[in-house]
Each structure stands twice: as structure tokens, then as C-alpha cells.
C-alpha positions, 0 to 999 in steps of 0.5 A, spaced: 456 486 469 462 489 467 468 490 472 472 497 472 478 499 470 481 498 475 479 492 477 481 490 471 487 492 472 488 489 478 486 482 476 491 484 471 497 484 475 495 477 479 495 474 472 502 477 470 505 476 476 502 470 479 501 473 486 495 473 490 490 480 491 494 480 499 501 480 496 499 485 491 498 489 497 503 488 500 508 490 494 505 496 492 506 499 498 513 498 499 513 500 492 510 507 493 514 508 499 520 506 496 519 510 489 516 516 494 522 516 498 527 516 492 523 522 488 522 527 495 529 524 498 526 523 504 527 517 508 523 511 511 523 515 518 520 521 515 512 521 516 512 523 508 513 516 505 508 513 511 502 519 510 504 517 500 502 510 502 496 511 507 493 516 502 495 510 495 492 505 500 485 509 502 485 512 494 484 505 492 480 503 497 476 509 495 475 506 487 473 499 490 468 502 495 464 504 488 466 498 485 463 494 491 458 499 491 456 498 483 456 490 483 454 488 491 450 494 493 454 495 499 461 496 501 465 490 504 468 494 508 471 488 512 475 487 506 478 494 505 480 494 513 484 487 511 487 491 505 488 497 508 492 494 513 496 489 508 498 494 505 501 499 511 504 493 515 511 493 512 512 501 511 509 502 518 515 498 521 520 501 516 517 507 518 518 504 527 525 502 525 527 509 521 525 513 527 527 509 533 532 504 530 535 508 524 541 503 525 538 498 522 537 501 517 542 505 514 548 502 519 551 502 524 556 507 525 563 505 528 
């Protein structure tokens, strides 16, 4: 059975980088929120950033919905909750902190 190309690309990353399938999660969110947040200059508390990770994290989840499809005949859907929220931990804090405590962020200022 062949694997997708976007599961090869995700194994891929593991290999480069030395980081587990958790960590990649992890990083690709805040990388999508810090790369949205730069090109839209919105900033973190801004539900903008926080909705481009969410729709980045089901698009990819979407792609290994088929994949499980493919190779498994079933969705492991446990899998892809425990993905989807890896992935959305970090920029729904930073989003939390923007909006209700935009000090921690940016500084206080005196």
C-alpha cells in the first residue's frame, strides 16, 4: 500500500527535524499563526489568527480523514481530536492572553 503525499511529507518532517507527530503539531500551529499574523498584521488577540490555524488544522485532518479511509477503512477519529487540539492549545492561549491580558504580550505600559 502506498502512503499519500502528504503523509510522506509529514514523515518527512519527523525525519528532518527529529520531532515527534505531537510536536510537529504543536509547531505548525504557532508557525501558522505567526506567519498569518505577520502577512494580515493582525495581532494574536484577534480571532483572525486563531480561525487560519483552526481551518489549517481540520484541512489536515481532512487529508489524513481519506488516508485513514484509504489504509484503514475507517476514520481514527480519536486521533484527529487528539491532533486538532495539539495543534490548537498554544495559539488559544496566546489568543486568551491577547485579548484579556494584551500586557503579557506586548508590555506593559508604564
Amino acid at each position: 500500500m502506498d502512503i499519500s503525499a502528504f503523509q510522506e511529507f509529514k514523515l518527512q518532517m519527523m525525519t528532518l527535524t527529529g520531532l515527534s507527530r505531537d510536536a510537529l503539531h504543536i509547531h505548525a500551529g504557532m508557525l501558522c499563526m505567526m506567519i498569518y499574523c505577520a502577512i494580515s498584521r493582525q495581532r494574536l488577540g484577534q480571532w483572525g489568527p486563531w480561525i487560519a490555524v483552526m481551518i489549517m488544522a481540520c484541512a489536515a485532518e481532512g487529508l489524513d480523514f481519506w488516508d485513514d479511509i484509504n489504509a484503514y477503512g475507517s476514520w481514527r477519529w480519536k486521533r484527529s481530536v487528539h491532533d486538532i487540539i495539539n495543534t490548537m492549545v498554544w495559539p488559544s492561549l496566546l489568543l486568551l492572553i491577547g485579548r484579556f491580558m494584551p500586557s503579557l504580550l506586548a508590555g506593559s505600559k508604564r
